[in-house]
Structures are given as structure tokens and as C-alpha cells.
CHARMM internal coordinates of N, CA and C (Angstrom, degrees):
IC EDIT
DIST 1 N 1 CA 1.4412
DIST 1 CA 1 C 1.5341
ANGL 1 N 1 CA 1 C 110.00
DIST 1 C 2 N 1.4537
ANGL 1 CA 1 C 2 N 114.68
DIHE 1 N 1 CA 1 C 2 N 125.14
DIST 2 N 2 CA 1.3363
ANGL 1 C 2 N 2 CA 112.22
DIHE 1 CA 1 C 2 N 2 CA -174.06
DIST 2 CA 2 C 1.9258
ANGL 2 N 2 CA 2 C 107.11
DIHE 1 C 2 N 2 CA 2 C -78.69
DIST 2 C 3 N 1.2985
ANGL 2 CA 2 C 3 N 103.65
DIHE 2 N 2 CA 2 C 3 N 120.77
DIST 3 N 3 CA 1.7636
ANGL 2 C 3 N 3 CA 118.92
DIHE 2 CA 2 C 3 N 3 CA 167.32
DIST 3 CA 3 C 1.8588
ANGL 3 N 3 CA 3 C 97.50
DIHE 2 C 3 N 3 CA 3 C 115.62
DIST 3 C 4 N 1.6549
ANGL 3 CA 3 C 4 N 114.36
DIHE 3 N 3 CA 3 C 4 N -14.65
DIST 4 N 4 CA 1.2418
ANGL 3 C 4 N 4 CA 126.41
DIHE 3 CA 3 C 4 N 4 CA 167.86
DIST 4 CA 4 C 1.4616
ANGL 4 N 4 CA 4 C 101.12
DIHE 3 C 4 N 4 CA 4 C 89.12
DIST 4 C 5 N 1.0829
ANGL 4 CA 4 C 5 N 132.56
DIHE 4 N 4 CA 4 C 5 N -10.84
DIST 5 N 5 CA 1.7816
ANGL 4 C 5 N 5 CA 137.64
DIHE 4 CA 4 C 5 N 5 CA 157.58
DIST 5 CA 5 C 1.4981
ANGL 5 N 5 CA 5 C 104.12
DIHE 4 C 5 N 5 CA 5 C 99.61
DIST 5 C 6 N 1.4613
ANGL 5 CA 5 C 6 N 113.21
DIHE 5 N 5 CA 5 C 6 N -177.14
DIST 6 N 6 CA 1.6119
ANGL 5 C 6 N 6 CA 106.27
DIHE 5 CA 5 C 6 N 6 CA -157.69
DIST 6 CA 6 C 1.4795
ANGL 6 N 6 CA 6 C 106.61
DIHE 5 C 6 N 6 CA 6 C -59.61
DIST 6 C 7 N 1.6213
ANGL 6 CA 6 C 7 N 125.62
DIHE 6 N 6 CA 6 C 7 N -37.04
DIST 7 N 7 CA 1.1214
ANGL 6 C 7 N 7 CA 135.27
DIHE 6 CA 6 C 7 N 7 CA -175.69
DIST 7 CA 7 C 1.5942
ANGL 7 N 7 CA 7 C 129.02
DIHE 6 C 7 N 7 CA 7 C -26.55
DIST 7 C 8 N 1.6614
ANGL 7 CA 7 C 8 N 83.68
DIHE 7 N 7 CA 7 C 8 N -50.83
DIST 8 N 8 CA 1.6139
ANGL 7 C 8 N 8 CA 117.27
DIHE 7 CA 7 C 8 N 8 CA 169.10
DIST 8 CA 8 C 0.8729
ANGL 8 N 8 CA 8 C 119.35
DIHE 7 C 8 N 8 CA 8 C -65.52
DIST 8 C 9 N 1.5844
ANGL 8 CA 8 C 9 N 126.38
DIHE 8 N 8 CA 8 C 9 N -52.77
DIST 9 N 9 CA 1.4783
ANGL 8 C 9 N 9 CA 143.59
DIHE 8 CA 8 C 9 N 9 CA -178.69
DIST 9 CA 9 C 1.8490
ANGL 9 N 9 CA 9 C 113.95
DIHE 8 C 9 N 9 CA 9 C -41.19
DIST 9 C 10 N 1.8297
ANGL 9 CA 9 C 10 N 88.80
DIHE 9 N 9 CA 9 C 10 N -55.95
DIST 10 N 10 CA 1.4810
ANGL 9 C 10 N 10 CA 104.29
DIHE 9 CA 9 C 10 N 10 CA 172.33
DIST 10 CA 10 C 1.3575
ANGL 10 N 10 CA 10 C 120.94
DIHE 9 C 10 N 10 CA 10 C -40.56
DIST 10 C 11 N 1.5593
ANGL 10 CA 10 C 11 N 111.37
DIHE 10 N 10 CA 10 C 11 N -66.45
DIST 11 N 11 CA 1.0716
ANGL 10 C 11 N 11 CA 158.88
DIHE 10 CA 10 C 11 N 11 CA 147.49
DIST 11 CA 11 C 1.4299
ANGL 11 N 11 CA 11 C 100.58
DIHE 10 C 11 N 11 CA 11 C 8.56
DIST 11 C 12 N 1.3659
ANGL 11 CA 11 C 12 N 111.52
DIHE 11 N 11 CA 11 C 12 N -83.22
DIST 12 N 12 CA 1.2448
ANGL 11 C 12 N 12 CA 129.80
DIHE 11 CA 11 C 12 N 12 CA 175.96
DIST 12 CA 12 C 1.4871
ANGL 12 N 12 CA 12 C 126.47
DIHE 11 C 12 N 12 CA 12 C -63.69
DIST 12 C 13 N 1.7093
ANGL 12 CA 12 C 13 N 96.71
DIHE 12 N 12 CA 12 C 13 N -42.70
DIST 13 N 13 CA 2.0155
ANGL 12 C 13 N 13 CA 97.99
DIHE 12 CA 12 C 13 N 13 CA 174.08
DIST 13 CA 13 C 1.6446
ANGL 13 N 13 CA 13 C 78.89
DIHE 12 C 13 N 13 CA 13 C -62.42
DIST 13 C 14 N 1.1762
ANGL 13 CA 13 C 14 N 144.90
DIHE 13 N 13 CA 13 C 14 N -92.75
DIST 14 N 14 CA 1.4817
ANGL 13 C 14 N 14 CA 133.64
DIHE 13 CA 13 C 14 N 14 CA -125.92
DIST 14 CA 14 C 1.3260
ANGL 14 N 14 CA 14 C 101.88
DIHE 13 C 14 N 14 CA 14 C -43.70
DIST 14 C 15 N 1.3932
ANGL 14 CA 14 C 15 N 131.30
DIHE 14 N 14 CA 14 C 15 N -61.51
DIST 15 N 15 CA 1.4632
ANGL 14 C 15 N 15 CA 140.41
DIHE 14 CA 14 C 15 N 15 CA 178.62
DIST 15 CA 15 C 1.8973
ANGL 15 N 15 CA 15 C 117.51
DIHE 14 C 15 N 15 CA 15 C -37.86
DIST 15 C 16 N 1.1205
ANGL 15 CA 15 C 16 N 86.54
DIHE 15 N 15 CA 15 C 16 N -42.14
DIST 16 N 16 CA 1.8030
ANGL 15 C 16 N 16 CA 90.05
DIHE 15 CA 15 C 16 N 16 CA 171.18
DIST 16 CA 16 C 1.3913
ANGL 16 N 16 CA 16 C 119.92
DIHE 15 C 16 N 16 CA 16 C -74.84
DIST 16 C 17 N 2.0451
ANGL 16 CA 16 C 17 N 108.83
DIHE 16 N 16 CA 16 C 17 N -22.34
DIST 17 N 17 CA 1.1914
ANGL 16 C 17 N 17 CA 115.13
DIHE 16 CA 16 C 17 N 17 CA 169.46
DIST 17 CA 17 C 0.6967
ANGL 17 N 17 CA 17 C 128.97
DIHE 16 C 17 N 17 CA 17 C -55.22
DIST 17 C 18 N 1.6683
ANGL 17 CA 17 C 18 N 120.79
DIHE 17 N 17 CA 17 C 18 N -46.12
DIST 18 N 18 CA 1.2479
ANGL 17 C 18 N 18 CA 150.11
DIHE 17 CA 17 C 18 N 18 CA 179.51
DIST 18 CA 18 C 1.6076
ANGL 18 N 18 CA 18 C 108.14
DIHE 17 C 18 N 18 CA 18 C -61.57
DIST 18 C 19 N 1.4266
ANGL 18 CA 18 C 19 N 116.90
DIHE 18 N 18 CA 18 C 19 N -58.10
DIST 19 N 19 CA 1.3900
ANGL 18 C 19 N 19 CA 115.35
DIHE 18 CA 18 C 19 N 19 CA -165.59
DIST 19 CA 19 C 1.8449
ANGL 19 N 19 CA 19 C 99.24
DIHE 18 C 19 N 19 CA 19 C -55.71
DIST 19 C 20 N 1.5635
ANGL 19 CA 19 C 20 N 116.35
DIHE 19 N 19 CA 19 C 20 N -44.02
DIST 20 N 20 CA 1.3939
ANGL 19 C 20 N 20 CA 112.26
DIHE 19 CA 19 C 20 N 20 CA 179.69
DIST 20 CA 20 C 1.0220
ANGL 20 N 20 CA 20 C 127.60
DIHE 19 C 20 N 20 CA 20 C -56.75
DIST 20 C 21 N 1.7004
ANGL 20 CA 20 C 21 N 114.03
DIHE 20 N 20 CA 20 C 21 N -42.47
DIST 21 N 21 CA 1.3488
ANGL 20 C 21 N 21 CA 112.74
DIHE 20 CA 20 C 21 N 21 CA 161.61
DIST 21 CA 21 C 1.6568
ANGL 21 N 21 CA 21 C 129.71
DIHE 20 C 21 N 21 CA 21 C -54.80
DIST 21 C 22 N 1.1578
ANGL 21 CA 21 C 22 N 117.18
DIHE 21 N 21 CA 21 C 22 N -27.82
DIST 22 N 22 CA 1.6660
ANGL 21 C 22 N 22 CA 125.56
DIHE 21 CA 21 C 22 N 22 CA 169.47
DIST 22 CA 22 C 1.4228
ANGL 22 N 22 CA 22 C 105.74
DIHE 21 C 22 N 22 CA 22 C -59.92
DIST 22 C 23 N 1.4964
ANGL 22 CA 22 C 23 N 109.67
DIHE 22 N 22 CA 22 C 23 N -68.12
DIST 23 N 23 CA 2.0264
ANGL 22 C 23 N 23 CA 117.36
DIHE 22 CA 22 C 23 N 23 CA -173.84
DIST 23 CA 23 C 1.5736
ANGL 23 N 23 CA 23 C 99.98
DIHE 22 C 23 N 23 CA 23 C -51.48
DIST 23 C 24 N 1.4246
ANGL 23 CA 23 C 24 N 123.45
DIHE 23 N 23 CA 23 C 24 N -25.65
DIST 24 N 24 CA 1.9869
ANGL 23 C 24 N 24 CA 106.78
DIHE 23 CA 23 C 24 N 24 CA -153.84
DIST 24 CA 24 C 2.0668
ANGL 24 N 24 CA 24 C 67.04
DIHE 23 C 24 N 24 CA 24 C -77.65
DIST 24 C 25 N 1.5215
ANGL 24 CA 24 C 25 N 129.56
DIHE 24 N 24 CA 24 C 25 N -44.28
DIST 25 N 25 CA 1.3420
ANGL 24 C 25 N 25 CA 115.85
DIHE 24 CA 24 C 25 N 25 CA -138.75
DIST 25 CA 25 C 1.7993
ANGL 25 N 25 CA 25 C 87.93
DIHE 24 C 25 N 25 CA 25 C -84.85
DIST 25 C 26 N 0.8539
ANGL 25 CA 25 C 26 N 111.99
DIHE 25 N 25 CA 25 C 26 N -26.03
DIST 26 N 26 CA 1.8893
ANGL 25 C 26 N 26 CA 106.70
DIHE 25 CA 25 C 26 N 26 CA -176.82
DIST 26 CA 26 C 1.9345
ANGL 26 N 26 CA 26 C 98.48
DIHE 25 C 26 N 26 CA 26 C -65.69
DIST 26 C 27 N 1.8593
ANGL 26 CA 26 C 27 N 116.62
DIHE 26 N 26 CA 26 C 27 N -30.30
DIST 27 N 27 CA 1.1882
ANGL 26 C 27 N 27 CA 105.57
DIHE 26 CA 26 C 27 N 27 CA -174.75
DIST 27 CA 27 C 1.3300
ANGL 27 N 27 CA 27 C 124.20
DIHE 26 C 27 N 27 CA 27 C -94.19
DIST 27 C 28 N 2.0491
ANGL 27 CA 27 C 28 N 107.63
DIHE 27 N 27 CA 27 C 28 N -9.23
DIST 28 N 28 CA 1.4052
ANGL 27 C 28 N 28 CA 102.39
DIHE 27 CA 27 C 28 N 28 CA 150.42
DIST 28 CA 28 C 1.6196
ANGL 28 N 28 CA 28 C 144.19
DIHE 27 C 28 N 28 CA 28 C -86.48
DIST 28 C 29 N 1.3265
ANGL 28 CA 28 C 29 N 97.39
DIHE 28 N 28 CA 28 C 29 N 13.48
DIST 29 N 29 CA 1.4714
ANGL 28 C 29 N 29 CA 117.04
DIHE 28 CA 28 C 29 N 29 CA 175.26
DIST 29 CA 29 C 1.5664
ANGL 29 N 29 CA 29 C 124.23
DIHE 28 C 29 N 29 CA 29 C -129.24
DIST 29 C 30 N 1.2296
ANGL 29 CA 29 C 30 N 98.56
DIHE 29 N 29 CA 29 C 30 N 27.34
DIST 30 N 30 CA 1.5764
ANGL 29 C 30 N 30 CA 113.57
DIHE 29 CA 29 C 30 N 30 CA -178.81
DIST 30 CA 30 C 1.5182
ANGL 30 N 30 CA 30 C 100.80
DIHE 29 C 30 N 30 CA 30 C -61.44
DIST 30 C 31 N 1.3836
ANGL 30 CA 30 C 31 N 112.86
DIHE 30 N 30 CA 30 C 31 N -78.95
DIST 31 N 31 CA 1.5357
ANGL 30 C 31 N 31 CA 102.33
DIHE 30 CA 30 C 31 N 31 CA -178.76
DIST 31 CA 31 C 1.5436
ANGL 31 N 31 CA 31 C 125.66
DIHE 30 C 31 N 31 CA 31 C -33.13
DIST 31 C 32 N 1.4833
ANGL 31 CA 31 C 32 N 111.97
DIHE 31 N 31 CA 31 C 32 N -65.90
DIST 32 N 32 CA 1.1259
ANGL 31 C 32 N 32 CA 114.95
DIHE 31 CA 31 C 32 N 32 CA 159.32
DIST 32 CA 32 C 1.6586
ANGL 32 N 32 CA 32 C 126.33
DIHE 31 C 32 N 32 CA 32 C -19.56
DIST 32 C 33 N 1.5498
ANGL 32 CA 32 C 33 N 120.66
DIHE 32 N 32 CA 32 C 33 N -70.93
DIST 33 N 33 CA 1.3821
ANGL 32 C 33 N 33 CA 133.15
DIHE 32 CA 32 C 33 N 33 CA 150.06
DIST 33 CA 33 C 1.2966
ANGL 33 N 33 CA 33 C 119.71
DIHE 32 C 33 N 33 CA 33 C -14.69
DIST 33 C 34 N 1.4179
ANGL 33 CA 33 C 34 N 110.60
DIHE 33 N 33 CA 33 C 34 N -75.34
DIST 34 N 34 CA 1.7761
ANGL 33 C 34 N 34 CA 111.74
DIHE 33 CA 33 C 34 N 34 CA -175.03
DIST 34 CA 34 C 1.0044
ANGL 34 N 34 CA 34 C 110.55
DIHE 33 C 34 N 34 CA 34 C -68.20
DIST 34 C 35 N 1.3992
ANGL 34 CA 34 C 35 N 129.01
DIHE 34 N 34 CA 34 C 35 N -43.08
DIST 35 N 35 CA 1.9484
ANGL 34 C 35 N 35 CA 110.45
DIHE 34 CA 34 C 35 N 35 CA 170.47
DIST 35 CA 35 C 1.3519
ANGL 35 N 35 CA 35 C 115.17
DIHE 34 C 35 N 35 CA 35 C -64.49
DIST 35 C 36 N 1.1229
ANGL 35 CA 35 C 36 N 126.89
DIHE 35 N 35 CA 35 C 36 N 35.77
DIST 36 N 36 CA 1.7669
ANGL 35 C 36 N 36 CA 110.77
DIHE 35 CA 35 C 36 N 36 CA 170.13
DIST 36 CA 36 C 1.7417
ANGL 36 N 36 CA 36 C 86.36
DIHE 35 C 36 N 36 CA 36 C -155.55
DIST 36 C 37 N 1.1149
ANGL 36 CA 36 C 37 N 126.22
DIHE 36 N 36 CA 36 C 37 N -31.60
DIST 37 N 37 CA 1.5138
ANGL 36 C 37 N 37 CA 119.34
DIHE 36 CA 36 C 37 N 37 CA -167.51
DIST 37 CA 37 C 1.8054
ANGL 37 N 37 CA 37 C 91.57
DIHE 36 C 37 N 37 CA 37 C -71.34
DIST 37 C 38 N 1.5917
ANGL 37 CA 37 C 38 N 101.59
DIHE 37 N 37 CA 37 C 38 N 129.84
DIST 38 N 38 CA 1.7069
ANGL 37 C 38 N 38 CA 105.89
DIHE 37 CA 37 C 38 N 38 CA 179.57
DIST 38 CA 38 C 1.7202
ANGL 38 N 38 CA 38 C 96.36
DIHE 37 C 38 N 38 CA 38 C -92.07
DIST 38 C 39 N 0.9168
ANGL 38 CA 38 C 39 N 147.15
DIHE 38 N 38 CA 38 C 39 N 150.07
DIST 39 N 39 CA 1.3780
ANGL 38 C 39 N 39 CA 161.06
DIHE 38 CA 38 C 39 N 39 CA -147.47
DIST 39 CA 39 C 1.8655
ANGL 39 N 39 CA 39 C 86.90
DIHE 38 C 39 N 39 CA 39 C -115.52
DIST 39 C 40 N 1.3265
ANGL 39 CA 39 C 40 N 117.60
DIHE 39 N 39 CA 39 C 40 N -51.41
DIST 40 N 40 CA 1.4610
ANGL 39 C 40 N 40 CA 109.94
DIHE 39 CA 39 C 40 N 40 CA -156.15
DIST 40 CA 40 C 1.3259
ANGL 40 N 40 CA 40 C 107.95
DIHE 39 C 40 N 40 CA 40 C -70.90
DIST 40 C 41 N 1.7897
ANGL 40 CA 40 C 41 N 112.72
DIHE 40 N 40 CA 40 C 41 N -20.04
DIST 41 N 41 CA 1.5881
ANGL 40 C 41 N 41 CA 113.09
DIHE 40 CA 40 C 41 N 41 CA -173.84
DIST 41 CA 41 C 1.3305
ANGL 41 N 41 CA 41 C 117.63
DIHE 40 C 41 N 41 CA 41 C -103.65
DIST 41 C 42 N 1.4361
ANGL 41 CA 41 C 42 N 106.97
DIHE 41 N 41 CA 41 C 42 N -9.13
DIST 42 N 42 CA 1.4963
ANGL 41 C 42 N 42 CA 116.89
DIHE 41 CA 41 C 42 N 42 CA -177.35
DIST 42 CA 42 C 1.6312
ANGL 42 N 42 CA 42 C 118.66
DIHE 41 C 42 N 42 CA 42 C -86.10
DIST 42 C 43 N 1.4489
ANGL 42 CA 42 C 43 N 118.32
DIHE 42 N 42 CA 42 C 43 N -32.44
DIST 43 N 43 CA 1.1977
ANGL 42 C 43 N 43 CA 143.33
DIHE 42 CA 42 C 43 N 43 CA 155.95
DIST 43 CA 43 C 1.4368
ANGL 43 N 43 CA 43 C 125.53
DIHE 42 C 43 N 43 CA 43 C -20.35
DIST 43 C 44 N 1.4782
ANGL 43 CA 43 C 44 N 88.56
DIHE 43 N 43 CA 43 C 44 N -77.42
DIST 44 N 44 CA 2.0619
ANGL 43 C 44 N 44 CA 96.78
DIHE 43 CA 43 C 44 N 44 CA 161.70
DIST 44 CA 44 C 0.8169
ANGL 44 N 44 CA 44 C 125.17
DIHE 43 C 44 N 44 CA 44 C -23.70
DIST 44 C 45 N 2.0896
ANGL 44 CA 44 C 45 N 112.26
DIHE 44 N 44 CA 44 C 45 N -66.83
DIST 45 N 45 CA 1.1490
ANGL 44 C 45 N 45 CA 112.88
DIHE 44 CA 44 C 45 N 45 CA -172.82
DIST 45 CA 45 C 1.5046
ANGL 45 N 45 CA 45 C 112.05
DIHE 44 C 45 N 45 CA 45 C -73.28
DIST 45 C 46 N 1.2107
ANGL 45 CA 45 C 46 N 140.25
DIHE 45 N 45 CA 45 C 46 N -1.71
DIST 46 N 46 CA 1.3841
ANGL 45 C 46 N 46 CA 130.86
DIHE 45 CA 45 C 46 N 46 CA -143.95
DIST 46 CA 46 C 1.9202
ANGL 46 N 46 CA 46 C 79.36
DIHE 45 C 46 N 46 CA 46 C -94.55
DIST 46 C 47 N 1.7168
ANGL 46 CA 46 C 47 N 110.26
DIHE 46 N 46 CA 46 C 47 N -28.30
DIST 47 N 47 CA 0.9513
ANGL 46 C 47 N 47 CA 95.83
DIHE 46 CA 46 C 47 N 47 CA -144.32
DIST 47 CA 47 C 1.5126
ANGL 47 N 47 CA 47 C 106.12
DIHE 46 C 47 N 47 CA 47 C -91.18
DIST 47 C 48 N 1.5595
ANGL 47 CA 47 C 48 N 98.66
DIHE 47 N 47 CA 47 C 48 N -0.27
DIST 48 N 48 CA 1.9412
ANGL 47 C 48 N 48 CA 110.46
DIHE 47 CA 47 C 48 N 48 CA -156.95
DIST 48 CA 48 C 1.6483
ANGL 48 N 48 CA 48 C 79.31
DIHE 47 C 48 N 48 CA 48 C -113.66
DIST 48 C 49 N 1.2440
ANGL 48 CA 48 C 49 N 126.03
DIHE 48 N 48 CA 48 C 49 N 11.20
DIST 49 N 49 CA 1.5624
ANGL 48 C 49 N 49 CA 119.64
DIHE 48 CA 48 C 49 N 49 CA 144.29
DIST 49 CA 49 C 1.6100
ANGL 49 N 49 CA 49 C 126.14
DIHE 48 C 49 N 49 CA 49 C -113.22
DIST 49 C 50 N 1.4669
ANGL 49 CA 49 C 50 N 108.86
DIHE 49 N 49 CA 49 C 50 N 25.79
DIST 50 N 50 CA 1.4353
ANGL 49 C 50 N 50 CA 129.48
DIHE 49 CA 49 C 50 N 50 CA -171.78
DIST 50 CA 50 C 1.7916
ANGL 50 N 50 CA 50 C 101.51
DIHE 49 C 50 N 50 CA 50 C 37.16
DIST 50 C 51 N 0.9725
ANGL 50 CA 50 C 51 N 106.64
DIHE 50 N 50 CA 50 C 51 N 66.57
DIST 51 N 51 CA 2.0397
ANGL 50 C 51 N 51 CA 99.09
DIHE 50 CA 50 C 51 N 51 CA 169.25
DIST 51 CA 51 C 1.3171
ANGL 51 N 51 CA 51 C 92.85
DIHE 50 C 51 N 51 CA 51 C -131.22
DIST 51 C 52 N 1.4509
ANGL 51 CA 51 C 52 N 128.05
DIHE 51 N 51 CA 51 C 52 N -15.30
DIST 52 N 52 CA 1.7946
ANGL 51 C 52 N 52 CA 98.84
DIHE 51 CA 51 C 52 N 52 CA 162.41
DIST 52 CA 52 C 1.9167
ANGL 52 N 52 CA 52 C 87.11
DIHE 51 C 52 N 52 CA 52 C -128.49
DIST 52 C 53 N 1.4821
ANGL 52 CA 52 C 53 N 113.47
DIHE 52 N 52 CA 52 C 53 N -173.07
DIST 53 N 53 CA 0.9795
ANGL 52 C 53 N 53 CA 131.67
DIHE 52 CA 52 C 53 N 53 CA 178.08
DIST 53 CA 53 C 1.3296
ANGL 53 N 53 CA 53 C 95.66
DIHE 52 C 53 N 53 CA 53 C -116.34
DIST 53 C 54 N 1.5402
ANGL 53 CA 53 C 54 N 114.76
DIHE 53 N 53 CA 53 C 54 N -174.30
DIST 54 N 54 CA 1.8348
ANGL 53 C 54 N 54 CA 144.62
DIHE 53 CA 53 C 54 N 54 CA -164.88
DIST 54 CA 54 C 1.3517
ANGL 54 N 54 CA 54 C 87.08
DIHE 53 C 54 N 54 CA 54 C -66.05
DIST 54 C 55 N 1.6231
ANGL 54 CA 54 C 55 N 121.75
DIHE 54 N 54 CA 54 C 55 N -80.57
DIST 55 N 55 CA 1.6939
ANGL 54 C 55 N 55 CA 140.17
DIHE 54 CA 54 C 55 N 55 CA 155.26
DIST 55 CA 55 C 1.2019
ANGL 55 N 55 CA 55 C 102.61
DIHE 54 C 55 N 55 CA 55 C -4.05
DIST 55 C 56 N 1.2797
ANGL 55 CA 55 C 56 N 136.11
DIHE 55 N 55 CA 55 C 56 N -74.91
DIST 56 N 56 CA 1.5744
ANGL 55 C 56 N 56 CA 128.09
DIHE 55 CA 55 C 56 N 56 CA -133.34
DIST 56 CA 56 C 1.9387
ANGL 56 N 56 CA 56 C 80.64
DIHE 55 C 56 N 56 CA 56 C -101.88
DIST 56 C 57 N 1.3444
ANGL 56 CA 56 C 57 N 129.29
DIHE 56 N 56 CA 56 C 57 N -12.67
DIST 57 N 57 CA 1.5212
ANGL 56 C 57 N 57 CA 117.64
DIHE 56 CA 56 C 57 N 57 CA 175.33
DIST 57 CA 57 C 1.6239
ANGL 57 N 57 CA 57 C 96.45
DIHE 56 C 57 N 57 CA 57 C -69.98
DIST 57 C 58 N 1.3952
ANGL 57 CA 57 C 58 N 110.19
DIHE 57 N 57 CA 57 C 58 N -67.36
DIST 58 N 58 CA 1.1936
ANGL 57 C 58 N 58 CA 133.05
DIHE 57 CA 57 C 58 N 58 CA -167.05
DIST 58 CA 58 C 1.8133
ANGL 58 N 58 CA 58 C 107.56
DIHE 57 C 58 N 58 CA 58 C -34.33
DIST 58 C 59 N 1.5744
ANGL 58 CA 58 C 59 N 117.59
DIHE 58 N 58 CA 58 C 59 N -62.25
DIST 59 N 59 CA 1.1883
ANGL 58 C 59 N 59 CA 129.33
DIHE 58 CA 58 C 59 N 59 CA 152.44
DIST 59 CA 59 C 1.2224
ANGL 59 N 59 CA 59 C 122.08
DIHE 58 C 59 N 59 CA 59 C -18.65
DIST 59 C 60 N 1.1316
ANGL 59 CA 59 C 60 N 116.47
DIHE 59 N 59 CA 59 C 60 N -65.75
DIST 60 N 60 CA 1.9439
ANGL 59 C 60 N 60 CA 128.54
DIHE 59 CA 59 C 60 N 60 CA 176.75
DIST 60 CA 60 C 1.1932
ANGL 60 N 60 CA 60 C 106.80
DIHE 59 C 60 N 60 CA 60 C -79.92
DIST 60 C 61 N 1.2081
ANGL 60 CA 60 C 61 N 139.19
DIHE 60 N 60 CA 60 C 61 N -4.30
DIST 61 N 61 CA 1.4530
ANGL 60 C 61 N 61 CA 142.51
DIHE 60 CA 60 C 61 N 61 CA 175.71
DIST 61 CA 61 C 1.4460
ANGL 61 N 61 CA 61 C 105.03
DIHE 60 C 61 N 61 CA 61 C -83.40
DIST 61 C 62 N 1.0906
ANGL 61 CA 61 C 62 N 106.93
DIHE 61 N 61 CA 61 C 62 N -71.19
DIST 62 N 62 CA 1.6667
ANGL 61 C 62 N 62 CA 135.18
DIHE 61 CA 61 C 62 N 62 CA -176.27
DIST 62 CA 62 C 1.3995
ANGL 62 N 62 CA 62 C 142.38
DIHE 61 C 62 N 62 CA 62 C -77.79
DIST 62 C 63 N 1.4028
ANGL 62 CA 62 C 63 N 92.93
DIHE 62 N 62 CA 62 C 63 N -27.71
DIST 63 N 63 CA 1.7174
ANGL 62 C 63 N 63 CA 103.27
DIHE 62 CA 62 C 63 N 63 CA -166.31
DIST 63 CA 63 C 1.4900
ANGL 63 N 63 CA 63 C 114.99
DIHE 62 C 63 N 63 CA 63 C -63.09
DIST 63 C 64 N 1.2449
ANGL 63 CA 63 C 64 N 126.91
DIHE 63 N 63 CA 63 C 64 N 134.29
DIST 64 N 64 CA 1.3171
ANGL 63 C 64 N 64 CA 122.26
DIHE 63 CA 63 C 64 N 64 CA -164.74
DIST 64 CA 64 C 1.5747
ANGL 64 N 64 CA 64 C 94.50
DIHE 63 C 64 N 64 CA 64 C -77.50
DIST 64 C 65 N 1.1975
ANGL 64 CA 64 C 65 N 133.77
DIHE 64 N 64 CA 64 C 65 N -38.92
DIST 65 N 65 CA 1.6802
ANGL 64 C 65 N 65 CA 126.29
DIHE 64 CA 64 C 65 N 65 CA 163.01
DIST 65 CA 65 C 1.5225
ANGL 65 N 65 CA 65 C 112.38
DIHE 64 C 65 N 65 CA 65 C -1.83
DIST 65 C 66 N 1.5462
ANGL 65 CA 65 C 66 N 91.79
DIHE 65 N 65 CA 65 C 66 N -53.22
DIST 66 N 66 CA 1.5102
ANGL 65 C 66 N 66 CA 113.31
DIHE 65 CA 65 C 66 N 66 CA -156.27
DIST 66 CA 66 C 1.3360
ANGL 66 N 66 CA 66 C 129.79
DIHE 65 C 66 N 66 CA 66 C -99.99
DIST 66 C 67 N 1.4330
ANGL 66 CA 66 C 67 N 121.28
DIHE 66 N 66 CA 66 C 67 N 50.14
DIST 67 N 67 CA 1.3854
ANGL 66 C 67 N 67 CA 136.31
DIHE 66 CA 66 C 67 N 67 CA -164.17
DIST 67 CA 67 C 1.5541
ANGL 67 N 67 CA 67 C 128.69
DIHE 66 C 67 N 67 CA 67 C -38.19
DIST 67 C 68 N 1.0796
ANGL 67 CA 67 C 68 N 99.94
DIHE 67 N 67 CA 67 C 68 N -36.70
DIST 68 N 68 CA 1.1806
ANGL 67 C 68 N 68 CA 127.47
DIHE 67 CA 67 C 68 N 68 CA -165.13
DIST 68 CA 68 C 1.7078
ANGL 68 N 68 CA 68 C 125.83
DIHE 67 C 68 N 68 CA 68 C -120.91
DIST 68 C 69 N 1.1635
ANGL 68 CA 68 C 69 N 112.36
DIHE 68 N 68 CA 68 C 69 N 167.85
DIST 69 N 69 CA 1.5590
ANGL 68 C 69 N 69 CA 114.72
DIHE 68 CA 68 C 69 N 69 CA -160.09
DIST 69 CA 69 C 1.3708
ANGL 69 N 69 CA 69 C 102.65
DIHE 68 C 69 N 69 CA 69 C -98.84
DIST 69 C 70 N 1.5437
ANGL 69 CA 69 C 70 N 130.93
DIHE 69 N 69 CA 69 C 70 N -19.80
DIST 70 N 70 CA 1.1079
ANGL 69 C 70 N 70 CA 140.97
DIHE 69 CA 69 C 70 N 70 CA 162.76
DIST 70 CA 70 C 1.7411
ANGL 70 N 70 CA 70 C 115.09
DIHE 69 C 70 N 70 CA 70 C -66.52
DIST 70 C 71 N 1.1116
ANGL 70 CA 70 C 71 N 119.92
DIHE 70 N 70 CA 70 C 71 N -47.45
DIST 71 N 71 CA 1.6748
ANGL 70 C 71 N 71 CA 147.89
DIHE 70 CA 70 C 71 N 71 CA -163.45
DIST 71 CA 71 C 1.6379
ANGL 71 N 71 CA 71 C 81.80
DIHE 70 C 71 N 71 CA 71 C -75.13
DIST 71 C 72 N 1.3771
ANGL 71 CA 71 C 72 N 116.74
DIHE 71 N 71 CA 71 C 72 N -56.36
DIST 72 N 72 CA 2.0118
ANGL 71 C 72 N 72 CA 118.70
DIHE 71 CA 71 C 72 N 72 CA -162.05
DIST 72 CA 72 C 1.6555
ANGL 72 N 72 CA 72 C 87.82
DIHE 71 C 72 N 72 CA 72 C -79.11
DIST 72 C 73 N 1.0036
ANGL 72 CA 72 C 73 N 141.03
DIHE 72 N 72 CA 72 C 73 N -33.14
DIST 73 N 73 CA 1.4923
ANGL 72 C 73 N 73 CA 134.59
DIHE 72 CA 72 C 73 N 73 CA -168.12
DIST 73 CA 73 C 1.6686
ANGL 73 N 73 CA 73 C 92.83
DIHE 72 C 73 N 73 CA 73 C -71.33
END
COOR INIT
IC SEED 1 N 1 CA 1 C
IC BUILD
């Protein structure tokens, strides 16, 4: 069935529900987050799950933008 029928539909609004409900809670605890998230240990993994590259580590490692351990988090 093309769109997979209401089942799916459901299916999917609930899942998008869900994903929104996660981001509103990742965006009321941001501060919170960056003061404890370490940038140097989180990196690795970001990268041995391909969501950043060498570049985009290197960037958040280094970038003079980014002074700070809060700013790189």
C-alpha cells in the first residue's frame, strides 16, 4: 500500500511525537548538558558512529571560535 495506510501514518505521527518530545528535553537542559558533556571524550564516539567526521572533530577540538569547554560542548 502506497504511504503504508493509516496504521503507518499513526505509526509515524507517534514516532515524530516522540522525537519532539526528546529535542524540546535536550533544549531544556542544554546548559546543564554543556557543563558536564567533556568534548574530548564525546568526539570519538560521535565519530565511530559516523555523525561528525576527523574535520568537524578537529573543528570542536580546536577552533579558536571556541574557547572554551562549554562553547566546544
Amino acid at each position: 500500500m502506497p504511504g503504508g495506510g493509516p496504521e503507518m501514518d499513526d505509526y509515524m505521527e507517534t514516532l515524530k511525537d516522540e522525537e519532539d518530545a526528546l529535542w524540546e528535553n535536550v533544549e531544556c537542559n542544554r546548559h546543564m548538558l554543556s557543563r558536564y558533556i567533556n568534548p574530548a571524550k564525546l568526539t570519538p564516539y560521535l565519530r565511530q558512529c559516523k555523525v561528525i567526521d576527523e574535520q568537524d572533530e578537529d573543528e570542536v577540538l580546536n577552533a579558536p571560535m571556541l574557547p572554551s569547554k562549554i562553547n566546544r560542548a
